[in-house]
Wavefront OBJ file of the C-alpha trace (Angstrom):
o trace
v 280.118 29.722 94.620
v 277.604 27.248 92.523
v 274.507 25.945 93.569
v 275.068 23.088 94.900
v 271.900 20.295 93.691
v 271.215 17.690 96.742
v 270.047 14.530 96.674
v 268.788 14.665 100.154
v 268.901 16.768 103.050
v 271.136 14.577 104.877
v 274.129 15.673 102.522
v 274.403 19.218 104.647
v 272.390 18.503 107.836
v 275.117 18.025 110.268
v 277.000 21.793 108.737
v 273.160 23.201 110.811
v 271.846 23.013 114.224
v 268.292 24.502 113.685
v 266.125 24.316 110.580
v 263.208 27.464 110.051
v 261.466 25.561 107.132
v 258.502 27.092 104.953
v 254.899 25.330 104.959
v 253.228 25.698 101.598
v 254.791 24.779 98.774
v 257.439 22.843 101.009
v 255.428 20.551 103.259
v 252.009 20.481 101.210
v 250.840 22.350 98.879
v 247.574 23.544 99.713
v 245.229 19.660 99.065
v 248.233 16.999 100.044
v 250.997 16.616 102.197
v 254.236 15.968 100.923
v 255.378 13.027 103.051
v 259.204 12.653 102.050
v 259.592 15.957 103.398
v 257.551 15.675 106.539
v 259.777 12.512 107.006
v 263.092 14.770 106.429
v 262.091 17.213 108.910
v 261.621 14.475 111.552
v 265.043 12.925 110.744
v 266.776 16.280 110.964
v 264.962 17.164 114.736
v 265.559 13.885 115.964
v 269.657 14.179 115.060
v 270.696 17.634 114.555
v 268.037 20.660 116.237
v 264.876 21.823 116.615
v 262.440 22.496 113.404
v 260.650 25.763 113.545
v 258.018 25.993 110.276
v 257.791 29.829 109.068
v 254.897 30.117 107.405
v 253.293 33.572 105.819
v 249.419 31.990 106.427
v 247.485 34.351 108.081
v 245.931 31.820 110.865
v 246.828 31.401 114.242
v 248.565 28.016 115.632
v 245.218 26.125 116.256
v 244.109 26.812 112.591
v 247.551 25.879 110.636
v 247.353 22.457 113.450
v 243.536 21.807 111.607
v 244.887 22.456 108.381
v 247.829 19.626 108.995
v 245.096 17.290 110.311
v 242.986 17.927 107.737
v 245.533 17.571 104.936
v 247.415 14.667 106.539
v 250.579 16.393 107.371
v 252.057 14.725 110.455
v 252.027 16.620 113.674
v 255.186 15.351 114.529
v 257.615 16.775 111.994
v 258.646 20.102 114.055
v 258.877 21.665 117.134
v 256.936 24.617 116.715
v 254.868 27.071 113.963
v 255.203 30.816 113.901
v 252.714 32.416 111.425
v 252.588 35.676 109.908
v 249.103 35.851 111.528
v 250.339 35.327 114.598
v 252.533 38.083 114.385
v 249.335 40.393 112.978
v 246.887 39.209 115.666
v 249.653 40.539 118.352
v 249.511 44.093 116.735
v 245.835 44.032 116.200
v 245.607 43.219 120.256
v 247.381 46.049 120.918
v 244.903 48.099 118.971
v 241.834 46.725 120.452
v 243.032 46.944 124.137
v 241.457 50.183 125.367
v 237.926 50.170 122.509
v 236.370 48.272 119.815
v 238.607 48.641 116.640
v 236.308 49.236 113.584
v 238.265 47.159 110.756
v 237.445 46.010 106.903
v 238.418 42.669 106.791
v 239.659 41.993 103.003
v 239.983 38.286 102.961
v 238.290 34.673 102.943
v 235.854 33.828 106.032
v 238.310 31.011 107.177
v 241.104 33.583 107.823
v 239.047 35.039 110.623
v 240.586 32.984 113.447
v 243.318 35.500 113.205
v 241.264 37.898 115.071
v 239.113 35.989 116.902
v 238.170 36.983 120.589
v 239.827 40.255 120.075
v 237.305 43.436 120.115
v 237.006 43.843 116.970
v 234.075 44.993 114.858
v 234.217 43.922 111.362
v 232.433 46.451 109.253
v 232.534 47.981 105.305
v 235.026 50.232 103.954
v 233.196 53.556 104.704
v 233.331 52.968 109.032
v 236.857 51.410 108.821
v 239.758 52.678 110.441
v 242.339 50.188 109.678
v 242.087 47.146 107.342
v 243.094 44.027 107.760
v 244.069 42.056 104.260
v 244.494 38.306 104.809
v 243.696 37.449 101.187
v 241.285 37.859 98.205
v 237.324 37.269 98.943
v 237.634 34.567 96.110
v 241.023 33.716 95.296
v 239.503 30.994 93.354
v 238.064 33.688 90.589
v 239.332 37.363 91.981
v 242.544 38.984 91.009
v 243.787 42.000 92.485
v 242.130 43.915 89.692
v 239.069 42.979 90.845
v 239.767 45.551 93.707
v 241.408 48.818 92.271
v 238.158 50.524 93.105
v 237.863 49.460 96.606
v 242.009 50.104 96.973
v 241.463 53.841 95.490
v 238.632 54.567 98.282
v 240.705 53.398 101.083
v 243.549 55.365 99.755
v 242.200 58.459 99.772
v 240.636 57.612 103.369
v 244.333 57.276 104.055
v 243.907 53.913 106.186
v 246.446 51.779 107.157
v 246.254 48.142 105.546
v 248.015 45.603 107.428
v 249.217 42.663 105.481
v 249.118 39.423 107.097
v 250.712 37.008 104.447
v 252.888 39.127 102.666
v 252.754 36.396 99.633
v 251.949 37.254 96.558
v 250.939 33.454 95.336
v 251.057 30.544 96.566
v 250.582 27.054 95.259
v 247.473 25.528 95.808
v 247.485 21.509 93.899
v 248.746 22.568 90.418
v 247.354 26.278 90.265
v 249.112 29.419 91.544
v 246.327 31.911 93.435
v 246.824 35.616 94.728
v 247.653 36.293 97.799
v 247.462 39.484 100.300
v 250.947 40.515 99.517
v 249.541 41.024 95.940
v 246.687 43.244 97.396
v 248.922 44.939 99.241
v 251.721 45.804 96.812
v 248.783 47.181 94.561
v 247.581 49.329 97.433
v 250.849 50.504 97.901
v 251.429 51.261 94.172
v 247.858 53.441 94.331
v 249.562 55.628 96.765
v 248.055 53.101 100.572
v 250.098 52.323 103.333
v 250.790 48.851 103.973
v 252.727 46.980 106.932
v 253.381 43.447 106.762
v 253.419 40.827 108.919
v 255.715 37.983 107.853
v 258.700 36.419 105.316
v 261.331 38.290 104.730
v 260.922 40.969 107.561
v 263.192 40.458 110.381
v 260.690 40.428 113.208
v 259.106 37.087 112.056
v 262.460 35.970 112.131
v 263.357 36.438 115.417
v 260.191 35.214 116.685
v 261.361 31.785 115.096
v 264.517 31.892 116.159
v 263.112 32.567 119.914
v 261.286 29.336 119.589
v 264.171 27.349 118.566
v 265.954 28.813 121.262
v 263.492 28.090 123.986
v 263.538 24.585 122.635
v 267.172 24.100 122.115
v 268.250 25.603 125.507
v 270.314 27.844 123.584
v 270.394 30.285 120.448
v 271.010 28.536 117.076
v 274.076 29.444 115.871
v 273.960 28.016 112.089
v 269.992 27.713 111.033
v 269.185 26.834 107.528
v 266.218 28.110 105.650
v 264.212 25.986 103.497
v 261.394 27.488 101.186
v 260.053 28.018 97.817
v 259.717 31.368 97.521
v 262.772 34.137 96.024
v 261.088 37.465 97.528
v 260.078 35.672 100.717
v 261.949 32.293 101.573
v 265.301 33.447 100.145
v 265.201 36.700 100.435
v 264.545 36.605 104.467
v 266.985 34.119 104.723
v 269.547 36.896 102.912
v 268.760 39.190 105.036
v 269.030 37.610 108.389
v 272.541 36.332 107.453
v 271.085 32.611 107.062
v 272.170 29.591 104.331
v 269.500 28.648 102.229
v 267.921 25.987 100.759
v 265.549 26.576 97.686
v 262.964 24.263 96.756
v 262.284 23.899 92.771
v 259.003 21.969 92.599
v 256.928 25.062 94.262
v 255.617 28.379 92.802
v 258.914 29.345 90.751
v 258.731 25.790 88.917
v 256.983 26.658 85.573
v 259.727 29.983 85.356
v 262.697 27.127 86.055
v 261.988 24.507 83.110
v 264.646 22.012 84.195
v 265.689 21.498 87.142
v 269.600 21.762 87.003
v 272.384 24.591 88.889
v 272.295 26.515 85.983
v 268.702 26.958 85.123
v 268.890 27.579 89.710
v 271.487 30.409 89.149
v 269.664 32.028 85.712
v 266.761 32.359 88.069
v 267.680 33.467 91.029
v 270.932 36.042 89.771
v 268.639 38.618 88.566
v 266.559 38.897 91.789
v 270.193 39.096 93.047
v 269.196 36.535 95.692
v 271.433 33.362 96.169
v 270.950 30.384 97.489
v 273.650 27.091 99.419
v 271.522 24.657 97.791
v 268.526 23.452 95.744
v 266.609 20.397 95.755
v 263.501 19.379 93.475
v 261.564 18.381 96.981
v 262.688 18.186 100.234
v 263.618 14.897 101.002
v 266.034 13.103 103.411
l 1 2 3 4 5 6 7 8 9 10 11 12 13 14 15 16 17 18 19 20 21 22 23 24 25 26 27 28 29 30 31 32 33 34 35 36 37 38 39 40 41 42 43 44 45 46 47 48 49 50 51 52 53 54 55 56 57 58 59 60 61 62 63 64 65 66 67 68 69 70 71 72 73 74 75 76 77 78 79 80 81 82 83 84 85 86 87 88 89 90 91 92 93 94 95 96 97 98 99 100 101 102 103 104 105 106 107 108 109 110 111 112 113 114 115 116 117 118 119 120 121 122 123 124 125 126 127 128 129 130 131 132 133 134 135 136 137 138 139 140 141 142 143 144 145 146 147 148 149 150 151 152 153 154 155 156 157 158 159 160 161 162 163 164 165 166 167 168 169 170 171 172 173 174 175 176 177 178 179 180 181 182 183 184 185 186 187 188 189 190 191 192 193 194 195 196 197 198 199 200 201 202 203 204 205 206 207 208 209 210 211 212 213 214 215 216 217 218 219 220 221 222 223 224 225 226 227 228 229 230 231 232 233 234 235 236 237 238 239 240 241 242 243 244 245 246 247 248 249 250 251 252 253 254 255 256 257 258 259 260 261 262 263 264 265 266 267 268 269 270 271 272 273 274 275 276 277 278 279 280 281 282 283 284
C-alpha cells in the first residue's frame, strides 16, 4: 500500500482514538517549539482521544514539564508524558531499595533528575557496579569514539550499562548530536551488556498505552504513532501492531532530499519498516 502524503492531521484523525506522539524532532526540536503541531495535538484531544507524548529523554516528568516551559511548548497539548527515564529511574529504585547503589553516571549534569532522591552514589568507573548512560559528557564536541577506552574497561569489569534514551541522535536546531543509544550500541559491539529503557521496546509502550487508558476510561483500540525516528518511532510502532505516522522534517531529513511518497518508501523499504502516512511537520 503507498505512503500516503497528508496535508494535515485532520485527513486520518477520526480512523484513531488515541495518539502516542514523539517529543523531539516532532514537537520542538531541542531550542523552539513547533507550534502548528502543538496546535494539532490539541485539536486531535479535544475531538478524537487522549494524547500521550513518548519520548526517549532520559528526565523524569518535572524535567521534560521545565524543558516545555522553557522552550515555549504549550502545556496544554496532551494528556500525559511517559519518558524513557521514567521507565530507568523505576528499575534503578528497585536497585537502591535495600543499600546505596555505587553507579558511573555517563551523561550530561542536567540528566541527573533521573535519579534524584534515590540512594545512589555516583562514583568513577573503577567502584561502579552498574552504569547508568543518559548521554555523552559533551554531546556538543564528544562522539562515541571519544569513549572506546572507558567502554573497553567497563567491559571487561563485565557491568551492566543501562540505557536510558535508547536514541542514537537527535535533532537539536539544525545539528544532529549523539545520543546514549549510540554509547550503548558501541558498548554492546565491544562485547558490554546493555538494557534499554525506551522506543521501540514494548514495555514503554504499554506504559503509554496505560495512561491513555486511565484517561480515556477505556483501552485504545486504534492509536496512531507519530515520530521522526525509523529504528525508534516506526519501528515501535511496527512492533506493537500500531499505524504510523512519519515525520520528514526531523533527523532522517538530509537522507530524504525531497519530500515526496517515493523518496518516503526508498527510505524506509530497506530498514523494512513502513509507515500509513508521512507529513513534512505535523500540522492540523
Amino acid at each position: 500500500m503507498p505512503i500516503q502524503i497528508l496535508s494535515g492531521l485532520h485527513e486520518i484523525a477520526p480512523r484513531y482514538d488515541a495518539l502516542i506522539c514523539d517529543v523531539w524532532g516532532v514537537l520542538h526540536n531541542g531550542r523552539v517549539p513547533d507550534l502548528a503541531a502543538a496546535d494539532a495535538l490539541s485539536r486531535f484531544r479535544r475531538d478524537h482521544g487522549p494524547v500521550v507524548l513518548l519520548s526517549n529523554a532520559p528526565r523524569p516528568l518535572e524535567d521534560m514539564e521545565a524543558q516545555f516551559r522553557h522552550i515555549g511548548v504549550p502545556l496544554d497539548c496532551y494528556d500525559a508524558i511517559m519518558t524513557s527515564g521514567m521507565a530507568a529511574r523505576e528499575e534503578l529504585a528497585r536497585r537502591a531499595e535495600t543499600r546505596r547503589l555505587a553507579m558511573l553516571h555517563i551523561g550530561p549534569e542536567r540528566d541527573r533528575g533521573v535519579f534524584a532522591g534515590l540512594d545512589i552514589e555516583c562514583v568513577d568507573a573503577d567502584r561502579a557496579e552498574i552504569v547508568l548512560c543518559t548521554g555523552l559528557w559533551d554531546d556538543d564536541r564528544e562522539t562515541p569514539a571519544d569513549y572506546t577506552n572507558l567502554l573497553a574497561a567497563l567491559a571487561v569489569r563485565g557491568l551492566t550499562m543501562l540505557c536510558a534514551n535508547p536514541d542514537i541522535v537527535v535533532q537539536r536546531g539544525g545539528d544532529l548530536v549523539y545520543c546514549a543509544g549510540a554509547i550503548a550500541r558501541a558498548y554492546e559491539a565491544g562485547g558490554g551488556r546493555a538494557v534499554y529503557y525506551g522506543k521501540p521496546h514494548r514495555p514503554v509502550y504499554d506504559a503509554a498505552l496505560a495512561h491513555a487508558a486511565a484517561i480515556a476510561g477505556h483501552t485504545p483500540r486504534r492509536p496512531l504513532a507519530i515520530g521522526d525516528g525509523m529504528e525508534t518511532d516506526l519501528k515501535g510502532a511496527q512492533q506493537m501492531g500500531f499505524d504510523a505516522l512519519f515525520i520528514a522534517n526531523g533527523i532522517h531529513a538530509a537522507e530524504l532530499g525531497d519530500f515526496t511518497a517515493e523518496n518516503v518508501a526508498s527510505l524506509l523499504a530497506p530498514a523494512g519498516i513502513p509507515a500509513l502516512a508521512a507529513m513534512r511537520t505535523l500540522v492540523w
